[in-house]
N, CA, C and O atoms as a GROMACS GRO file, in nm:
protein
  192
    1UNK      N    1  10.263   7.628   9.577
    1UNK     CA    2  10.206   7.673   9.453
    1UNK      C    3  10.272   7.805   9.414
    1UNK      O    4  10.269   7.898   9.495
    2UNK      N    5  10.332   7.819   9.296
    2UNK     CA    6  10.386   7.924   9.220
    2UNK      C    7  10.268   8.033   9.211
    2UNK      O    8  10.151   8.002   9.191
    3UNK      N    9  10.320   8.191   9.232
    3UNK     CA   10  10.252   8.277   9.228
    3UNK      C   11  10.203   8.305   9.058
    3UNK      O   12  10.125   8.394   9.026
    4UNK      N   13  10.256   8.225   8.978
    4UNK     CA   14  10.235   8.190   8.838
    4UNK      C   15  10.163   8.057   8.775
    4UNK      O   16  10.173   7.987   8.674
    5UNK      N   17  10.101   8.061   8.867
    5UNK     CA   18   9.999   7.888   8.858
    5UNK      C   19   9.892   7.927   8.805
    5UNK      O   20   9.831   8.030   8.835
    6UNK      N   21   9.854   7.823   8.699
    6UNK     CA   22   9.695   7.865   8.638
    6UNK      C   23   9.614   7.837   8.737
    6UNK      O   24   9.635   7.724   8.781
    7UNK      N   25   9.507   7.907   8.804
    7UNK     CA   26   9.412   7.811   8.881
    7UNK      C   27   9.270   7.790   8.824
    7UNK      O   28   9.170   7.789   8.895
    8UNK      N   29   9.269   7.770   8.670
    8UNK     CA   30   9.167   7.727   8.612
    8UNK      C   31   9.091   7.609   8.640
    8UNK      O   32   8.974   7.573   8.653
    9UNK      N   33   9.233   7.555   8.644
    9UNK     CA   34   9.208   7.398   8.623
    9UNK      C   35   9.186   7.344   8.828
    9UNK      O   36   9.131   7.244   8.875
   10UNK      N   37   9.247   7.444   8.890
   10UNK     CA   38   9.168   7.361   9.048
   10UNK      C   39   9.052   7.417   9.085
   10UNK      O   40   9.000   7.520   9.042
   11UNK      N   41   9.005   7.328   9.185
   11UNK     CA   42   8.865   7.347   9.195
   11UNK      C   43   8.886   7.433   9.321
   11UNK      O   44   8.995   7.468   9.365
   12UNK      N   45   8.741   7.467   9.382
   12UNK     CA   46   8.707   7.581   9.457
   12UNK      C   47   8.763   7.531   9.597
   12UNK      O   48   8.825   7.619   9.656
   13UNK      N   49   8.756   7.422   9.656
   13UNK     CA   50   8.791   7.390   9.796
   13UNK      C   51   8.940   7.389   9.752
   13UNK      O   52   9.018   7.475   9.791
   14UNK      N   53   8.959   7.337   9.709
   14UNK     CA   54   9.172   7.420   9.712
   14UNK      C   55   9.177   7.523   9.678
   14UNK      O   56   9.295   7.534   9.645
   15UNK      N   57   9.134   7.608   9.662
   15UNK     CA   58   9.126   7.729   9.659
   15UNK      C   59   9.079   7.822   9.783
   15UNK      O   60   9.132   7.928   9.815
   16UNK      N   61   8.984   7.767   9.836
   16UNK     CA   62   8.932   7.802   9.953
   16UNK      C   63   9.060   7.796  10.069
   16UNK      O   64   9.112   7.881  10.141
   17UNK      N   65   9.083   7.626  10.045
   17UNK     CA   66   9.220   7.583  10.159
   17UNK      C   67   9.335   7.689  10.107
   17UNK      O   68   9.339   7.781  10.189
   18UNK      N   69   9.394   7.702  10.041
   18UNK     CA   70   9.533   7.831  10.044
   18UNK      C   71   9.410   7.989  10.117
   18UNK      O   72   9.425   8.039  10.228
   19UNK      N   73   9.332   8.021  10.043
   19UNK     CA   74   9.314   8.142  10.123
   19UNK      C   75   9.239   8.176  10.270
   19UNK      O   76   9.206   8.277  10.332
   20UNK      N   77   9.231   8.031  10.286
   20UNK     CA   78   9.192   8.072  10.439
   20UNK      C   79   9.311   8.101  10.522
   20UNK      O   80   9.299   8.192  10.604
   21UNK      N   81   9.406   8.048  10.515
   21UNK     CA   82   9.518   8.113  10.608
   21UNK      C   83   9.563   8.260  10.554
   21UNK      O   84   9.550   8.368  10.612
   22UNK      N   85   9.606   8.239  10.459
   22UNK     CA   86   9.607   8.416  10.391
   22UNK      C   87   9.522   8.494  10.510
   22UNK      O   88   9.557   8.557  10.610
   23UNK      N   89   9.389   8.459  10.450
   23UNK     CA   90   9.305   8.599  10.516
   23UNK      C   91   9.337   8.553  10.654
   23UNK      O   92   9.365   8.658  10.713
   24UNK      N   93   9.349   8.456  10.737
   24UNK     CA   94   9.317   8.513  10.878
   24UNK      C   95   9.489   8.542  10.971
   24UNK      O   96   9.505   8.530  11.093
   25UNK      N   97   9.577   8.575  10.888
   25UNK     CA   98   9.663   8.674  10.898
   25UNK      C   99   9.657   8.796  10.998
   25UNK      O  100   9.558   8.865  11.022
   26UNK      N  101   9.752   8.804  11.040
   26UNK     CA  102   9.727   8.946  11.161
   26UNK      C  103   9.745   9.056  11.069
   26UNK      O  104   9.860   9.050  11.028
   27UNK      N  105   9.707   9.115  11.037
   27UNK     CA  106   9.744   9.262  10.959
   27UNK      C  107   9.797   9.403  11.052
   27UNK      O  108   9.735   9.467  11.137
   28UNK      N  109   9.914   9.417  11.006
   28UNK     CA  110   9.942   9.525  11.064
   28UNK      C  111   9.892   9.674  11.093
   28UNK      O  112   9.909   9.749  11.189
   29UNK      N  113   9.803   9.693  10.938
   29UNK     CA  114   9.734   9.780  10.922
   29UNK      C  115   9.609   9.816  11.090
   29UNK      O  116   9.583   9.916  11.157
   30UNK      N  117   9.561   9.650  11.090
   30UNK     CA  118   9.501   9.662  11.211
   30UNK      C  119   9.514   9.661  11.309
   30UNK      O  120   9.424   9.631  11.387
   31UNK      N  121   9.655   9.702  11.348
   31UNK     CA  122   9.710   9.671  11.485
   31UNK      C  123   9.754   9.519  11.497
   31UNK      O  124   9.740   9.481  11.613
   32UNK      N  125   9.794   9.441  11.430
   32UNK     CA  126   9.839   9.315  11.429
   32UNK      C  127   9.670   9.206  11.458
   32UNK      O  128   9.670   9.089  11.497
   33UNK      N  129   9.573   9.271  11.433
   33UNK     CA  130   9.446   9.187  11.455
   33UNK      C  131   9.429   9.109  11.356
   33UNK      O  132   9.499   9.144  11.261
   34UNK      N  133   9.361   9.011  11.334
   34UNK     CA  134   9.327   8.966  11.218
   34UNK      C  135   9.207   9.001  11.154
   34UNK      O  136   9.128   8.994  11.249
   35UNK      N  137   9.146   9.032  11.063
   35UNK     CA  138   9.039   9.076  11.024
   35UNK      C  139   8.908   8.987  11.055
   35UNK      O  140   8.800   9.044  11.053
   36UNK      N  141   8.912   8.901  11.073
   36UNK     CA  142   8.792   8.832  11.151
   36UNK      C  143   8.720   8.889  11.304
   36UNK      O  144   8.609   8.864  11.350
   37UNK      N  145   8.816   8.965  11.356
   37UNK     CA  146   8.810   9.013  11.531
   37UNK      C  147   8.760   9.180  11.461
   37UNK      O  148   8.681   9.249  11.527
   38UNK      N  149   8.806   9.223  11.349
   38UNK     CA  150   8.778   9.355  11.354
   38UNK      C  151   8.646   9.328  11.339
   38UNK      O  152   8.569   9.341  11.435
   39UNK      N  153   8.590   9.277  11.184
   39UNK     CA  154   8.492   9.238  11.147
   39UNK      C  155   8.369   9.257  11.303
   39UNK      O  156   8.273   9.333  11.316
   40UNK      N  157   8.412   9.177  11.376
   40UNK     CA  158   8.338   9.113  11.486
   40UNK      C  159   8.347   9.260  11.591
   40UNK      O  160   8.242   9.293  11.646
   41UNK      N  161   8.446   9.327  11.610
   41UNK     CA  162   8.445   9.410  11.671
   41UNK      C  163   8.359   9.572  11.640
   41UNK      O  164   8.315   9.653  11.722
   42UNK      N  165   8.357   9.577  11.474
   42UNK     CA  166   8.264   9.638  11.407
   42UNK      C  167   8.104   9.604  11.417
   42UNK      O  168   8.030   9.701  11.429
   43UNK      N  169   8.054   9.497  11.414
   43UNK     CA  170   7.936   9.457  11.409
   43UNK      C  171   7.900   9.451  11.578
   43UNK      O  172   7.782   9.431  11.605
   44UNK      N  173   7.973   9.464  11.665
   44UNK     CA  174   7.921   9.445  11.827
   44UNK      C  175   7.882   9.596  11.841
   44UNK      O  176   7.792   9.624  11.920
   45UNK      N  177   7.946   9.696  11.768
   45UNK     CA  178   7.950   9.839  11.786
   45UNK      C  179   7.855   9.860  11.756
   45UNK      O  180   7.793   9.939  11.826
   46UNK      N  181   7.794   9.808  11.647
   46UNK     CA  182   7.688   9.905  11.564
   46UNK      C  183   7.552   9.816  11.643
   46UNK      O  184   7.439   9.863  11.628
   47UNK      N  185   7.568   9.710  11.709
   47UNK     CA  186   7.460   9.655  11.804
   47UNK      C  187   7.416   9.710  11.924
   47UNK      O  188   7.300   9.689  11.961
   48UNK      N  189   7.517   9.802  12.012
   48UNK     CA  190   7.482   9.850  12.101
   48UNK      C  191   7.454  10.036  12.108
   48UNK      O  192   7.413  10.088  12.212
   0.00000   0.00000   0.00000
């Protein structure tokens, strides 16, 4: 899919399917983590 694609016209689960790999990406910002582990690593913190 062209970074110039209307996405009016697709519906929400193809939409969903391209950005789930997007987001669970390692980000460098986080030390190569993916934001799902920080997420998770934030919320264990504030539990104990």
């Amino acid at each position: 899919m062209s970074v110039f694609t209307d996405l009016s016209h697709c519906i929400q689960n193809d939409l969903d399917d391209i950005a789930q790999p997007l987001n669970a990406r390692p980000r460098k910002r986080f030390d190569f983590k993916i934001p799902q582990d920080i997420m998770r690593e934030i919320l264990t913190e504030n539990i104990k």
